[in-house]
TORDODREN-874253 format. One line per 3 residues: their letters; for each residue x, y, z of N, C-alpha, C. Coordinates in steps of 0.1 Angstrom, whole numbers, plus 5000, padded with zeros to 4 digits. Example, Ala and Ser with C-alpha at 12.3 -4.5 7.8 and 13.67 -1.06 7.14 Angstrom:
2
as	5132,4943,5078,5123,4955,5078,5132,4967,5078  5128,4978,5071,5137,4989,5071,5129,5000,5079
//
This chain:
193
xxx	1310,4151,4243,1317,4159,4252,1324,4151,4263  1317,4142,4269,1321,4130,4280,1335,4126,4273  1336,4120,4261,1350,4117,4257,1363,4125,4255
xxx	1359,4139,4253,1367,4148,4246,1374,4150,4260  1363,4151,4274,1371,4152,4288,1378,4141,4292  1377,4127,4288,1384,4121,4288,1399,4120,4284
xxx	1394,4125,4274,1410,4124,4269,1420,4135,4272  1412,4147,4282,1422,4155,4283,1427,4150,4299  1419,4145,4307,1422,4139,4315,1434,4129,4318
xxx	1436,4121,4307,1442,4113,4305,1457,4121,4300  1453,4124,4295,1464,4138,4290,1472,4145,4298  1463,4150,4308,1470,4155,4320,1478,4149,4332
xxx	1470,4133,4332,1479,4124,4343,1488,4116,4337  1493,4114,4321,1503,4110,4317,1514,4120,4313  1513,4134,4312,1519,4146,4313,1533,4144,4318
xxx	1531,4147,4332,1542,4148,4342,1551,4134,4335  1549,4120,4335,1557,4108,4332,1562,4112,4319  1554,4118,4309,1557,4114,4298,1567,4126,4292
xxx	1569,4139,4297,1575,4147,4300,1588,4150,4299  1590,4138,4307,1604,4133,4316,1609,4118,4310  1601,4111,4302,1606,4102,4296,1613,4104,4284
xxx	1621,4092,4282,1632,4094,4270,1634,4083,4257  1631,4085,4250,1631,4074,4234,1643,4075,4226  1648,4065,4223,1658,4062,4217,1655,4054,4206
xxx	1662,4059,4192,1661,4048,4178,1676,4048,4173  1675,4033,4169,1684,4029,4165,1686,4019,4150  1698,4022,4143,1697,4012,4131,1712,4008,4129
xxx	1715,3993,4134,1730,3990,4136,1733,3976,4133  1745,3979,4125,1747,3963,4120,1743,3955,4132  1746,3941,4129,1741,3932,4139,1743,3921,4129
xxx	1752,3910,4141,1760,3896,4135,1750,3887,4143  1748,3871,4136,1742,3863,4149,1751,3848,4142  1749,3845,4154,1756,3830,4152,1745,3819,4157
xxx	1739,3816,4144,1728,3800,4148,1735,3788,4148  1731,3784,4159,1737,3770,4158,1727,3759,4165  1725,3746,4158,1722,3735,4165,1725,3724,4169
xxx	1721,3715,4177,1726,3705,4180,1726,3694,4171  1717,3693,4162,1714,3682,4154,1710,3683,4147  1716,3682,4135,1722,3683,4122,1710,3683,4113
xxx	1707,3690,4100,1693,3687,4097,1694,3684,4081  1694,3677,4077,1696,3669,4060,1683,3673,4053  1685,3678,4041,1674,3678,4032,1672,3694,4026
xxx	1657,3695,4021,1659,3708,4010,1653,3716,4020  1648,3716,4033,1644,3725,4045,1654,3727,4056  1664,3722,4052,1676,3723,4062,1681,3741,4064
xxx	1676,3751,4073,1682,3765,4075,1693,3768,4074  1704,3757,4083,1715,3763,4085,1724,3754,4076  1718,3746,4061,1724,3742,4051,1721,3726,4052
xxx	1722,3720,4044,1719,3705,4046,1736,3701,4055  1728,3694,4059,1742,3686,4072,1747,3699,4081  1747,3714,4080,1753,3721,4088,1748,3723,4104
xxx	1752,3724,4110,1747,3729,4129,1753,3741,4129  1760,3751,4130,1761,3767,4127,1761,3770,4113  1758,3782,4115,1759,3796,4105,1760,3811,4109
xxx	1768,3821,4107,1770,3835,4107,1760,3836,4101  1751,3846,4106,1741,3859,4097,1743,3871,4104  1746,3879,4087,1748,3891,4092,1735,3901,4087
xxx	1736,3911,4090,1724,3922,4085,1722,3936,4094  1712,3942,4097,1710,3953,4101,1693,3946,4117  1699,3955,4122,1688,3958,4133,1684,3970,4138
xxx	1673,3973,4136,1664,3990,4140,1655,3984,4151  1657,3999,4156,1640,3995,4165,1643,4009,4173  1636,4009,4188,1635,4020,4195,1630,4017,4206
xxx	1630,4025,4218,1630,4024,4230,1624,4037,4233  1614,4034,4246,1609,4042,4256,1611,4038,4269  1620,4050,4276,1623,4044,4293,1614,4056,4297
xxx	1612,4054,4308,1594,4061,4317,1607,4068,4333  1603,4082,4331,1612,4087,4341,1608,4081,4353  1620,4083,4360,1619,4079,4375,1629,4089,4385
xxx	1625,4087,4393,1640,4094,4408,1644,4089,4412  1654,4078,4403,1661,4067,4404,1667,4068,4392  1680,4062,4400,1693,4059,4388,1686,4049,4375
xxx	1679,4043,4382,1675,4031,4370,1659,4036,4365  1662,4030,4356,1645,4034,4348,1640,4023,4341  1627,4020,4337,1620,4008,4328,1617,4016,4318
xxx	1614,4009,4308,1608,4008,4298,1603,3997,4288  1598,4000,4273,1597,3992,4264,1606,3988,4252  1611,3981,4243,1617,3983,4232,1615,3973,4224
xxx	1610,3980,4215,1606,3971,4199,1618,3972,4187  1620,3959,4184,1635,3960,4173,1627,3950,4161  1637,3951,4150,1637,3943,4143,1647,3941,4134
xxx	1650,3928,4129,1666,3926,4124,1663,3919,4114  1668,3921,4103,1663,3915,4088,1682,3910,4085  1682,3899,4084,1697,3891,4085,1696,3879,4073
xxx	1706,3879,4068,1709,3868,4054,1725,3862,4058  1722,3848,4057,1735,3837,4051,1735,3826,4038  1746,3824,4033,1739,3814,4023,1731,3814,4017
xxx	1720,3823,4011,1709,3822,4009,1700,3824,4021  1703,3820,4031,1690,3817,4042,1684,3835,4042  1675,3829,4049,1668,3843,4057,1659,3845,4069
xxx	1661,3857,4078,1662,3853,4090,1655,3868,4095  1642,3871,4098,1636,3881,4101,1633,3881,4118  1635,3884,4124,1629,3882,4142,1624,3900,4147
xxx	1614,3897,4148,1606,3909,4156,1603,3910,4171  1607,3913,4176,1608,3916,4192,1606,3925,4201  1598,3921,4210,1593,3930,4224,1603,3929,4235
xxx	1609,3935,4241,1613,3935,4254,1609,3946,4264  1609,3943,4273,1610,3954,4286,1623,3956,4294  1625,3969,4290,1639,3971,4291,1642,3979,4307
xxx	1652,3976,4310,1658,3983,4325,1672,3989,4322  1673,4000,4323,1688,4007,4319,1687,4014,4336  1700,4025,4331,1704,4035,4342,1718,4039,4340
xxx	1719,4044,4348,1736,4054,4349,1742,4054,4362  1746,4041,4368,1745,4039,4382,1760,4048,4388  1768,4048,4379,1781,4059,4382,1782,4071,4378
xxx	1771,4075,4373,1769,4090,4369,1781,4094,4353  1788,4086,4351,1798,4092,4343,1797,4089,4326  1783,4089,4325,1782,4087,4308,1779,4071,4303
xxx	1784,4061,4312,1783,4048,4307,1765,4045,4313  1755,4039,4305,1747,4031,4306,1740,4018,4303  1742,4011,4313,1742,3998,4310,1728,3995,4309
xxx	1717,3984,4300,1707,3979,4298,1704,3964,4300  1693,3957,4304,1694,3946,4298,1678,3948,4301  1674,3932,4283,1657,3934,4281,1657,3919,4279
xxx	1647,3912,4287,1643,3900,4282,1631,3903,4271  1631,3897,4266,1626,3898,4249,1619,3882,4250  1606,3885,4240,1602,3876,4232,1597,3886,4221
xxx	1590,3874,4214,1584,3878,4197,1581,3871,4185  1584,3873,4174,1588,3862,4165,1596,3867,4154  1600,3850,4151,1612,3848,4138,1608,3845,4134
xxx	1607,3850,4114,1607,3843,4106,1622,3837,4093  1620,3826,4095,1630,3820,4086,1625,3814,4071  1635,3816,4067,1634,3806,4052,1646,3803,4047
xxx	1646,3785,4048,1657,3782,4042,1665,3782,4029  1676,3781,4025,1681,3784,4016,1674,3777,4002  1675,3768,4003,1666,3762,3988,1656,3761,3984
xxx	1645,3769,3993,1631,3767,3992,1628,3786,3993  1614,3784,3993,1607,3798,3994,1597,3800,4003  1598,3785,4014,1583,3786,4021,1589,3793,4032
xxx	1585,3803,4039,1591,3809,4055,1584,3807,4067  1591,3801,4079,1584,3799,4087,1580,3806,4097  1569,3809,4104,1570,3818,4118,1567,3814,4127
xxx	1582,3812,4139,1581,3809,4151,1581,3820,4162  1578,3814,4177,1579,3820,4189,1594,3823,4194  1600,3836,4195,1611,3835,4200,1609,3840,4210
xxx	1623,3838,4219,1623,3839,4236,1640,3846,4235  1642,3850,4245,1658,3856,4250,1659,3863,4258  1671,3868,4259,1678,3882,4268,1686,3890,4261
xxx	1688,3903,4262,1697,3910,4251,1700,3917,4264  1712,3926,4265,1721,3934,4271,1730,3938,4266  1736,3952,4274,1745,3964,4268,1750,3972,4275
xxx	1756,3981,4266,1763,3993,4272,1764,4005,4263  1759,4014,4263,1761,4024,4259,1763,4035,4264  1773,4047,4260,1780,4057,4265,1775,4069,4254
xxx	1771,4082,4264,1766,4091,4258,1776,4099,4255  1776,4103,4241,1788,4115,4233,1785,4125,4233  1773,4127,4235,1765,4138,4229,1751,4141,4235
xxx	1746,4150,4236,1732,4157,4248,1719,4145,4238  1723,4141,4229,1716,4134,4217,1717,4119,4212  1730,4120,4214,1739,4103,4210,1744,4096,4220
xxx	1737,4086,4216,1746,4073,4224,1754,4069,4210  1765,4059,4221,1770,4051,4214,1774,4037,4218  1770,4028,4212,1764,4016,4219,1778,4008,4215
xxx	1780,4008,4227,1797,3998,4224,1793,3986,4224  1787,3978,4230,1782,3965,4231,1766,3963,4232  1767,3954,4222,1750,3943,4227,1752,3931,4222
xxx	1747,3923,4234,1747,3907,4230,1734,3904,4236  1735,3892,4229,1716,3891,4231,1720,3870,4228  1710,3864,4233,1706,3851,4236,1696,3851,4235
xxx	1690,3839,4223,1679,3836,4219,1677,3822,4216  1666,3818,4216,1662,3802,4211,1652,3806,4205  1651,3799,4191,1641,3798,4177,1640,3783,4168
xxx	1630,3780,4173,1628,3769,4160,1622,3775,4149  1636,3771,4137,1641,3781,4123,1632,3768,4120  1631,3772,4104,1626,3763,4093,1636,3751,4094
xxx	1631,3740,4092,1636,3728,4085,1629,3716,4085  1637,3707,4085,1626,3690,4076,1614,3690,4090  1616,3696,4102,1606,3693,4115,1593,3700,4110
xxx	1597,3713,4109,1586,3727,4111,1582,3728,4092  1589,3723,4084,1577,3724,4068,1577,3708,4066  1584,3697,4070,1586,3685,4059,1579,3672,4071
xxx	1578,3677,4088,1576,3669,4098,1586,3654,4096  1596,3657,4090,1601,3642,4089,1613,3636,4100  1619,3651,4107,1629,3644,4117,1622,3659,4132
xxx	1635,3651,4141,1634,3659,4151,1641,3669,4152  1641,3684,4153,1652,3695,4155,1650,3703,4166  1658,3700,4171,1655,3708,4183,1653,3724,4178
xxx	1652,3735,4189,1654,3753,4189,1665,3752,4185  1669,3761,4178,1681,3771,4171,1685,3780,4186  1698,3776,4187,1705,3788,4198,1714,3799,4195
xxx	1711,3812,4195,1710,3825,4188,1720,3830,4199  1734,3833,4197,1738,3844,4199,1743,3858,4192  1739,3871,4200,1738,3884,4190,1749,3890,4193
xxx	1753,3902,4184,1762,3909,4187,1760,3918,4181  1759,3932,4188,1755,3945,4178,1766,3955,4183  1767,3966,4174,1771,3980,4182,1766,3989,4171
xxx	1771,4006,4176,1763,4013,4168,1762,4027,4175  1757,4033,4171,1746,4050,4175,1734,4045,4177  1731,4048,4187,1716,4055,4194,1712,4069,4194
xxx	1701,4075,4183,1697,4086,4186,1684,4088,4196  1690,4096,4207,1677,4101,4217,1671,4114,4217  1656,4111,4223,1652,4124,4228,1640,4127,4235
x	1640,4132,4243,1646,4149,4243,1659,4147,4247
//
């Protein structure tokens, strides 16, 4: 009985927040450009033997909870994930951020930005072993509501650092520094309520 009141308790003082809060999902191409500083030779090399960039392209989903406020701006959480292929390679990164939006001019445009961590998993092109690292960044945007329901997300770019698979992280045989990630998405946002 003690628990069953618990939980309606709890029930009742997340109510009013949760009420008024707003969730958004999303599933939208999404381009990244990895690049390194130093060059990585061999059959663990990610972004190709001898290469320092690569394009990957693929899809990114996730979703968002911003927590009402009486304020133009609001917080929240958002969980994504982006499943991306080049050359062979492959390129999984799963991410937390805590996101801050709002509608500071009232006229439909909302801007966001989420510092993010998580992890990436990679697997280089000639091999099958995948690695999983700690990623770090910042993503930011803009989206404009069309609809009592839709956004539409004109812009997202996102900055990340990941040490991707190669001769360091499966073979230990050279030094590579973090992979430097920049994102680029757009797309629909469905919200609600």
């Amino acid at each position: 009985m003690k628990l069953r009141s618990l939980i309606i308790a709890v029930a009742v003082a997340i109510a009013p927040v949760a009420l008024h809060a707003q969730t958004g999902l999303y599933v939208n191409p999404i381009a990244m450009r990895i690049s390194n500083s130093t060059a990585d030779h061999g059959t663990f090399a990610f972004l190709g033997n001898g290469g320092t960039s690569a394009m990957f392209y693929g899809v990114n989903m996730g979703g968002y909870y911003d927590f009402k406020t009486r304020y133009p701006f609001k917080a929240g959480v958002d969980v994504r994930d982006s499943i991306l292929h080049a050359n062979d390679a492959f390129l999984n990164n799963f991410l937390v951020g805590v996101r801050f939006s709002g509608k500071p001019f009232n006229n439909g445009w909302k801007p966001y930005v989420e510092p993010i961590i998580g992890a990436g998993t990679s697997r280089a092109p000639a091999t099958t072993l995948h690695v999983t690292k700690f990623e770090y960044g910042l993503y930011g945007g803009l989206d404009y509501a069309t609809h009592h329901h839709i956004d539409f997300r004109v812009v997202e770019l996102g900055f990340s650092g990941l040490r991707t698979a190669s001769s360091q992280t499966i073979g230990n045989s050279a030094t590579i520094p973090a992979a430097k990630i920049v994102t680029i998405s757009t797309g629909l946002v469905f919200r609600f309520p």
